[in-house]
C-alpha positions in Angstrom: -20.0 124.0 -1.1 -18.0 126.0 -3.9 -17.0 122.9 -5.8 -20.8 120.9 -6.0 -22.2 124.7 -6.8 -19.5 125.0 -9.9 -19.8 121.4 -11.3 -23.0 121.2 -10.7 -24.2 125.0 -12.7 -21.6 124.3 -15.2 -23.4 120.4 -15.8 -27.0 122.6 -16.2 -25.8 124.8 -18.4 -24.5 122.2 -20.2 -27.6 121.2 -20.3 -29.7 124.1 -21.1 -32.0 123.5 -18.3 -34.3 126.4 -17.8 -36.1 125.7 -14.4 -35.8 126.9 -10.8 -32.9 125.2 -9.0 -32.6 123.9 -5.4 -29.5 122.8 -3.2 -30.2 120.1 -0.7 -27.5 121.1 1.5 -26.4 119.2 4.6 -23.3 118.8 6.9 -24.1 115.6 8.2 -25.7 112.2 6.5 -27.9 111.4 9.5 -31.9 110.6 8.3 -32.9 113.8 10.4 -30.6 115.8 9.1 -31.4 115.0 5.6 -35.1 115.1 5.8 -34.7 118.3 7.4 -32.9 119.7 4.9 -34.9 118.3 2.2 -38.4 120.5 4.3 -35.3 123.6 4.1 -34.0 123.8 0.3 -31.6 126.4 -0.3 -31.7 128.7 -3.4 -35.4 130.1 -3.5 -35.0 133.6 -2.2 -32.5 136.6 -3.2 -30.4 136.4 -0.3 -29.8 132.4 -0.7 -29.3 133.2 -4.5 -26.3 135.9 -4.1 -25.1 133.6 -1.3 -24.9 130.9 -4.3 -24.1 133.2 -6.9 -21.0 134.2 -4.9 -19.8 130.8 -4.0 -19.7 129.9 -7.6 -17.9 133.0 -8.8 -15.5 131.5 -6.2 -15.0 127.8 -7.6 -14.6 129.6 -11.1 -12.6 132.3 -10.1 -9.8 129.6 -9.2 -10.5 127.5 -12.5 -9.3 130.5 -14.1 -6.4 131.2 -11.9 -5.2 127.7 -11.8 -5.5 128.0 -15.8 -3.9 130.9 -16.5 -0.9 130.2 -14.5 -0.6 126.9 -14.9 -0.4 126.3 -18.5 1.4 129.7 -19.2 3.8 129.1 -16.2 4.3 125.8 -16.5 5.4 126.3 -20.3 7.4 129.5 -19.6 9.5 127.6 -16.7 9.9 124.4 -18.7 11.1 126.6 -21.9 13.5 128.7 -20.1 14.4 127.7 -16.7 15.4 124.0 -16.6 16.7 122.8 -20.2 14.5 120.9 -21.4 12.9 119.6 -18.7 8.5 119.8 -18.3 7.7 120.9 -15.1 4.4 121.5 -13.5 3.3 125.2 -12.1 0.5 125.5 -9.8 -1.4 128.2 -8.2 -1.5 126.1 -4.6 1.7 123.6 -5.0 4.5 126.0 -6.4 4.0 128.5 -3.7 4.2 126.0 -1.1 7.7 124.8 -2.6 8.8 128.3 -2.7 8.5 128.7 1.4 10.1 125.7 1.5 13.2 126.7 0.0 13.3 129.7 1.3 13.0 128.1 4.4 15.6 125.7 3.8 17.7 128.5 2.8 17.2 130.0 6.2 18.4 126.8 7.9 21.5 126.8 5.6 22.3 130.2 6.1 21.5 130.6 10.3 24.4 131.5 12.5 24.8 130.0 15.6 24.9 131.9 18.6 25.7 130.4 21.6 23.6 131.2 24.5 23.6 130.1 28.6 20.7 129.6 31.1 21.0 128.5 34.4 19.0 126.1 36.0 18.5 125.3 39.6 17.4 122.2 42.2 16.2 122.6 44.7 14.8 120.2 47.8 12.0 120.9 49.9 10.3 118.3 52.4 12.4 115.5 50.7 10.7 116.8 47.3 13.1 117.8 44.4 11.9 120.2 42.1 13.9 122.8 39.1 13.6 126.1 38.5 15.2 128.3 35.9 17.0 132.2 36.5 14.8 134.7 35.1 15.4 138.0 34.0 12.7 141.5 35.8 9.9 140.2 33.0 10.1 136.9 34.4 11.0 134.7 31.4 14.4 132.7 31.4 17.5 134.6 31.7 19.2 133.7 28.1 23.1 135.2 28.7 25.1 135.4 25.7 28.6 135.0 27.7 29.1 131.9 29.5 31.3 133.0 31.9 28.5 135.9 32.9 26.2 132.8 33.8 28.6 131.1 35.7 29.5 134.3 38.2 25.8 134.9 38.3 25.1 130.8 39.3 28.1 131.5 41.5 26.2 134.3 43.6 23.2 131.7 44.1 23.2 130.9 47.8 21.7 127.5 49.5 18.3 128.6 50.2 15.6 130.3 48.8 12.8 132.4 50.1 9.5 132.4 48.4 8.4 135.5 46.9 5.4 134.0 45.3 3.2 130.8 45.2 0.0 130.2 42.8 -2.0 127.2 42.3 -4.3 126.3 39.9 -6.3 123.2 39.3 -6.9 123.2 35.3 -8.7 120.4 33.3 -7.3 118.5 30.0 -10.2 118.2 28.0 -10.0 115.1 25.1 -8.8 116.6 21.7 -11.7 117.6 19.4 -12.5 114.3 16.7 -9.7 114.7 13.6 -10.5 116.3 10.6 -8.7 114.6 7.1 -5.3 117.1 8.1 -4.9 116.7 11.3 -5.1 112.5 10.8 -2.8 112.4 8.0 -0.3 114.4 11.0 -0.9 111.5 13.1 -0.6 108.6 11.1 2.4 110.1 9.7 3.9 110.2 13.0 2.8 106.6 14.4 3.0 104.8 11.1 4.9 106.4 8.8 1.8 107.1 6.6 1.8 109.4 3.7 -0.9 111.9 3.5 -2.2 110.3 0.4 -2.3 107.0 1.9 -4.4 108.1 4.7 -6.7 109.2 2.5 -7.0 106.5 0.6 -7.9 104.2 3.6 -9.9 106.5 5.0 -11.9 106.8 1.6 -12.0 102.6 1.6 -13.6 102.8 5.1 -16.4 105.3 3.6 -17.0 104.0 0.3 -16.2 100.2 0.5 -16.7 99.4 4.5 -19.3 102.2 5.2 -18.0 102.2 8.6 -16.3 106.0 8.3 -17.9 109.5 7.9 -17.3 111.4 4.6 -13.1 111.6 5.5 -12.3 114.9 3.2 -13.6 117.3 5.6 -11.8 120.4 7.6 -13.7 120.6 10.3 -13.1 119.3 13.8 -17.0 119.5 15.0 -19.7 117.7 15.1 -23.6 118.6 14.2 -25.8 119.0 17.0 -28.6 116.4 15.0 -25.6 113.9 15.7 -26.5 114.5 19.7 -29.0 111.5 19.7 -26.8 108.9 17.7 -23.3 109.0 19.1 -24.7 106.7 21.8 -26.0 104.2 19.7 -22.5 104.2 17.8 -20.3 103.9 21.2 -22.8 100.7 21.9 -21.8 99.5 18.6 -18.3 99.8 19.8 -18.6 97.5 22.2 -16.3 94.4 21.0 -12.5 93.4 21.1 -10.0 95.7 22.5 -12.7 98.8 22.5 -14.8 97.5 24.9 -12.7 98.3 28.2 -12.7 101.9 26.9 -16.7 101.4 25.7 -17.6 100.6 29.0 -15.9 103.3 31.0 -17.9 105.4 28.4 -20.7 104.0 28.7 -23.9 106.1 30.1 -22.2 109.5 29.7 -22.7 111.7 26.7 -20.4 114.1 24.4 -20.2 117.5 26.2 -21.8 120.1 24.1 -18.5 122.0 23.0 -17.8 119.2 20.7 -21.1 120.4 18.6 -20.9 123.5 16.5 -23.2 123.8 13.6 -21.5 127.1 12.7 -17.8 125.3 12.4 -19.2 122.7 9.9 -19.3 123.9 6.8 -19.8 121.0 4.2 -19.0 118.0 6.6 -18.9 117.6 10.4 -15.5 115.6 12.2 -14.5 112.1 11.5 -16.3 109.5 13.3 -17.5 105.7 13.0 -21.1 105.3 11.3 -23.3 101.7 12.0 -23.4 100.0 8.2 -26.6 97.5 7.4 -24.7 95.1 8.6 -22.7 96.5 12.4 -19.6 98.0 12.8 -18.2 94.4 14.4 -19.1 92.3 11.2 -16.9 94.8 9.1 -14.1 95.7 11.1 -12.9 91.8 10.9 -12.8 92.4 7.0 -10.5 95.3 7.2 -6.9 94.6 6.6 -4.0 95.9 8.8 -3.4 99.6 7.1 -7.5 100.3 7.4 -7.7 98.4 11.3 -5.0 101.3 12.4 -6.8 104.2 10.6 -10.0 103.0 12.2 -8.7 102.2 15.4 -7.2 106.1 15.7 -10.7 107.2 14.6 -12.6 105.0 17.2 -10.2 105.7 20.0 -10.8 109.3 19.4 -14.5 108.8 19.7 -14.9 106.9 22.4 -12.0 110.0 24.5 -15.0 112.3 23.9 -17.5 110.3 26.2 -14.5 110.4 28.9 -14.2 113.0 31.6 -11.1 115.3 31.0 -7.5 114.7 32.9 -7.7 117.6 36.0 -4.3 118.3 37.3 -2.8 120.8 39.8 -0.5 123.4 38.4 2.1 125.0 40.8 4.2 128.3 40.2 6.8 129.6 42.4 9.5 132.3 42.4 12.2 132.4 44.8 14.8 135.2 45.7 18.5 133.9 46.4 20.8 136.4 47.0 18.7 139.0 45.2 18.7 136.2 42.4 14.9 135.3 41.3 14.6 131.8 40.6 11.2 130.2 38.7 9.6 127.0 39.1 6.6 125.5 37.6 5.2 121.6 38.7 2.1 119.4 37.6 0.7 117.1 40.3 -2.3 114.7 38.1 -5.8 114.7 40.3 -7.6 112.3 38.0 -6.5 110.8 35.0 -9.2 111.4 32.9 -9.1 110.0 29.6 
């Protein structure tokens, strides 16, 4: 991508190399993949060549930006802006601290309004269910005055009469695989991880272990050449607390809208990979921090073999004394994953 086309031009002209260039360029490490894009090297017509041209105008494009402003910013604030004190200005970090002080500020400053909304339960064939007031668009009622919610709950009568039903059976289809991002956001939440941390294990699992695909990607997809492997890796799978899942897995493939090519750009979703050796012989080497990054990986993996969770969605508004009450319910069909 823009990085390996930067480094790499500014290492051959470095070099004073002279002769044509290619770029073996792949998404995914697989042997087909890679021998198919060793028979497909990029970089030998025009089109490839402004295609390349432009990403590396890109990569040095922000080498200048992040050089301009952050050693003339970073000197300018630390001269004049915090006595003394050397801080750092950059073109991606500073911004980001700037929304979040103005978002802070936002917090500090926020007036609170008070607001009603009335709910309502109701029982029907022994079955309780809630519904909320809602204003002629049909979203909740939000009344600034309490005392105008209580006379309108007031004017709510016993019964209801249906003005509309609808019923939908929908299906909950297992997440896509994580991408670096949206991992760090989970193992934050489960474990406390920082983002750095995550990444750090996940890098030991790729470089160390060789149990985990390249981990600093941004894409939640995987390559369609990874169709005829992901079968052999769930086998793999097939020890300690992984198996139950494994075998309700087993003899089902990925659906197809997990595979993209077009939403891989440099590297396809996190996944396990078979090492020399088998996944089984390495996982008992990993210590507790890498076991839960795996684990969240692997569990992840194996949900995409799984059929999706189908559930019956219910809507209903009522009329009570010219009052239109809404209520939504989810009955679960199958389980799913």
């Amino acid at each position: 991508g823009r990085e390996g086309e930067l480094i790499q031009r500014w290492i051959i002209k470095k070099s004073k190399v002279k002769k044509n260039v290619y770029r073996l360029w792949s998404s995914s490490l697989t042997k087909a993949a890679l021998v198919e894009a060793y028979a497909n090297l990029i970089g030998g017509n025009m089109e490839e060549q402004k295609m390349l041209d432009n990403l590396y105008d890109a990569g040095a494009a922000r080498v200048i930006m992040d050089k301009f402003m952050g050693y003339n910013y970073s000197r300018l604030i630390s001269l004049t802006k915090t006595d003394g004190v050397t801080v750092n200005y950059g073109r991606c970090k500073s911004p980001i601290i700037s929304a979040i002080i103005k978002r802070d500020e936002e917090i500090k400053n926020f007036v609170k309004k008070p607001y009603s909304y009335i709910s309502v339960n109701f029982i029907k064939d022994k079955d309780e269910f809630t519904g909320v007031v809602i204003s002629d668009d049909n979203s909740r009622m939000d009344l600034k005055s309490h005392n105008e919610a209580e006379e309108i709950k007031s004017n709510i009568g016993k019964t209801g009469e249906v003005l509309s039903y609808e019923e939908q059976v929908k299906i909950n289809y297992p997440p896509k695989p994580f991408d670096i991002l949206t991992l760090q956001k989970k193992l934050s939440d489960k474990y406390g991880y920082e983002a750095e941390e995550t990444l750090k294990l996940c890098q030991s699992l790729y470089d160390e272990h060789k149990i985990l695909s390249y981990p600093r990607t941004d894409s939640r997809y995987l390559t369609s050449d990874l169709k005829d492997i992901t079968n052999n890796i769930l086998t793999e799978l097939n020890f300690g607390e992984f198996s139950k899942f494994v075998n309700m897995a087993a003899q089902v493939n990925i659906p197809g809208r997990y595979f993209n090519d077009k939403k891989v750009i440099d590297h396809h979703a996190l996944i396990p990979v078979i090492p020399e050796q088998g996944i089984k012989r390495k996982y008992f080497n990993l210590d507790e921090k890498e076991k839960n990054v795996f684990d969240e990986i692997t569990l992840s993996f194996i949900s995409l073999f799984l059929p999706g969770e189908h559930y019956k969605e219910t809507q209903l508004i009522l009329n009570s004394n010219n009052i239109r009450i809404k209520a939504k319910g989810k009955t679960v069909l199958e389980e799913g994953y």
